[in-house]
C-alpha positions in Angstrom: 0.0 0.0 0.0 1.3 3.5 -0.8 0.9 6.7 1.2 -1.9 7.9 -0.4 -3.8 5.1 -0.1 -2.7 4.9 3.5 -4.0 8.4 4.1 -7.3 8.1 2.5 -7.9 4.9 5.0 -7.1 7.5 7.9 -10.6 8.5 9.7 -11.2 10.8 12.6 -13.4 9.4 15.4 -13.3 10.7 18.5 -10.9 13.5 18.2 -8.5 10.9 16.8 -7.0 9.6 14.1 -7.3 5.8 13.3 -7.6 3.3 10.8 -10.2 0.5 10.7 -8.8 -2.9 11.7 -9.8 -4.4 7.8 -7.6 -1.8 6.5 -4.7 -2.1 8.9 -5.0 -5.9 8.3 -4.8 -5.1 4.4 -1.6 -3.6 4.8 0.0 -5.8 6.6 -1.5 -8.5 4.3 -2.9 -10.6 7.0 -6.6 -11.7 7.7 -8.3 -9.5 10.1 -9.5 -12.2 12.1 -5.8 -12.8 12.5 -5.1 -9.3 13.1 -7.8 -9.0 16.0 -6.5 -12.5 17.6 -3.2 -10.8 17.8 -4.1 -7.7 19.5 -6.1 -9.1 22.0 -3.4 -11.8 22.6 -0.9 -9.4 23.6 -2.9 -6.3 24.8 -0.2 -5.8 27.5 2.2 -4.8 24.2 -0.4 -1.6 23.0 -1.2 1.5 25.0 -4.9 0.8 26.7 -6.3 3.1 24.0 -4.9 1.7 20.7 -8.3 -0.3 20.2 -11.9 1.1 20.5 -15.4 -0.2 19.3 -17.8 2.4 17.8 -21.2 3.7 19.6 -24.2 2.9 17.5 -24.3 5.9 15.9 -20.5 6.4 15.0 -21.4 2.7 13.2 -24.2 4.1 11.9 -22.4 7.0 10.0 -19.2 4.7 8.7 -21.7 2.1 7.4 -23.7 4.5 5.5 -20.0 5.4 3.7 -19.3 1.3 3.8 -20.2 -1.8 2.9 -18.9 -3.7 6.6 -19.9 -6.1 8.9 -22.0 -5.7 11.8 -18.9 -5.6 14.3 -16.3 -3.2 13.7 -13.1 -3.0 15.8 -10.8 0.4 15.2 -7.4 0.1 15.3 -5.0 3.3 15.4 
């Protein structure tokens, strides 16, 4: 993936800059099944606030610009 491409995957929730976990997972070229097990496996390796969940209605907006599942984890 190349910097712009990067950049456009680059949303601001919460004051924040992040990146969905599908796209981060894209990137590294893994599943994002895998890329979740990871994270949660070795928590104590990210700051407490490098993963988030959405509120309804922050899912709500991203799935009207979207096409995604019914769960999505943020990454950033």
């Amino acid at each position: 993936m190349d910097t712009p491409v990067i950049q456009k995957n680059i949303y601001e929730v919460h004051g924040r800059k992040i990146m969905l976990d599908r796209d981060l997972a894209k990137l590294y070229e893994v599943p994002t099944k895998s890329l979740n097990l990871a994270v949660k496996r070795n928590m104590d390796r990210f700051p407490s606030d490098f993963m988030f969940q959405l509120t309804r209605e922050e899912l709500s907006v991203l799935r009207f610009h979207f096409e995604t599942s019914k769960r999505i984890v943020l990454l950033w």
